[in-house]
C-alpha positions as CSV (number, residue, x, y, z in Angstrom):
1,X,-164.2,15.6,-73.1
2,X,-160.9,15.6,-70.7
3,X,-159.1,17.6,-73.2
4,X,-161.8,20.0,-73.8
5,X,-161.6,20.6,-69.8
6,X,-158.1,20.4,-69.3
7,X,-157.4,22.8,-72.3
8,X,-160.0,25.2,-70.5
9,X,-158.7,25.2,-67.6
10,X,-155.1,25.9,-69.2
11,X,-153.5,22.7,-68.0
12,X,-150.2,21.8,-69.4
13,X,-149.6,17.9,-69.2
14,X,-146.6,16.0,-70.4
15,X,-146.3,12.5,-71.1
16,X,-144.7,10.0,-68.2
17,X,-141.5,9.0,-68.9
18,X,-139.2,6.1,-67.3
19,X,-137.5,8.9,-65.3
20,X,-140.8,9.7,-63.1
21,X,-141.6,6.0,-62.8
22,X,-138.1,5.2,-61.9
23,X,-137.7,7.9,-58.9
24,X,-141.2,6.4,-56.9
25,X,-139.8,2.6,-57.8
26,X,-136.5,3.6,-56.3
27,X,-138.3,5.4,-53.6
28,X,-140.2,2.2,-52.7
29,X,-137.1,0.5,-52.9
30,X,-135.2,2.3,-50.4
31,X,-132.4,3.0,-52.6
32,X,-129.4,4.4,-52.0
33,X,-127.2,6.2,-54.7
34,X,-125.5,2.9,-55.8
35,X,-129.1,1.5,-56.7
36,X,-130.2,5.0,-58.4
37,X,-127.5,5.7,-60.2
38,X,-127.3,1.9,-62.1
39,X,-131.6,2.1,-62.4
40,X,-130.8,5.1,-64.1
41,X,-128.2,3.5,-66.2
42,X,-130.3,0.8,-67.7
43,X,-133.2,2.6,-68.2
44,X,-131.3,5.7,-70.3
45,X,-129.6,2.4,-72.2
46,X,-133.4,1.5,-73.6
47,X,-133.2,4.9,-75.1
48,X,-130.4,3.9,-77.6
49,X,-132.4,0.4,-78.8
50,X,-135.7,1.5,-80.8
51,X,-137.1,-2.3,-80.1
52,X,-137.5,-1.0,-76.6
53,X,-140.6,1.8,-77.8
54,X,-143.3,-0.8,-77.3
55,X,-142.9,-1.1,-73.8
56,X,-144.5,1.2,-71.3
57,X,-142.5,3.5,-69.7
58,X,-143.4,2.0,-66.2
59,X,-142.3,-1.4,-67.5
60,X,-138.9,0.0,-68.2
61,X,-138.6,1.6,-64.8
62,X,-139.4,-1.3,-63.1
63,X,-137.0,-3.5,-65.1
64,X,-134.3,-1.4,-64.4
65,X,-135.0,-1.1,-60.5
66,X,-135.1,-5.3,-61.0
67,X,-132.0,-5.7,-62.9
68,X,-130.5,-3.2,-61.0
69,X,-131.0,-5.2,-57.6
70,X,-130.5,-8.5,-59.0
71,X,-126.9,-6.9,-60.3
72,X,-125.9,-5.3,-57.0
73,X,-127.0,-9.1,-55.4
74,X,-130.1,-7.7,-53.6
75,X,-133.2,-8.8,-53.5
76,X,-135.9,-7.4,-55.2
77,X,-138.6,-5.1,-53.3
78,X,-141.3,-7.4,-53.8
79,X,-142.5,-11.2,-53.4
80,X,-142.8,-13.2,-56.3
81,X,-144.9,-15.9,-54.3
82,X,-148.1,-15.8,-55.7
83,X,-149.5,-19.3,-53.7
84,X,-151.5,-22.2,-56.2
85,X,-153.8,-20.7,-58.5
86,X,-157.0,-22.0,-56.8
């Protein structure tokens, strides 16, 4: 039914790649070039390895922002803590 309506209304949508998810992580991050550039890196490396197609494109972005920080000796954007379970 979303097709049918989006294909009436002549809407043209692409599929999300790591490069959109990867410019709001690093916006979130407060990044500065250094940060971008090596996100970017890594994440255009898991274009050359075909094991890395099962992994949503979101996944990939946020594991390069990760890696990316850990590498550069920053800490990540967000808290890890998640408190006891119960």
């Amino acid at each position: 039914m979303e097709i049918l309506i989006l294909n009436t209304l002549h809407f043209d949508l692409t599929a999300a790649t790591a490069k959109v998810f990867l410019r709001r992580y690093l916006k979130a991050a407060s990044a500065d070039l250094t940060l971008a550039f090596l996100s970017s890196y890594l994440a255009e490396l898991t274009l050359q390895e075909y094991s890395f197609i099962q992994y949503p494109p979101s996944l990939v972005a946020a594991a390069a922002v990760f890696l990316a920080l850990r590498t550069l000796g920053r800490e990540p954007w967000v808290s890890f803590d998640f408190g006891p379970p119960f």
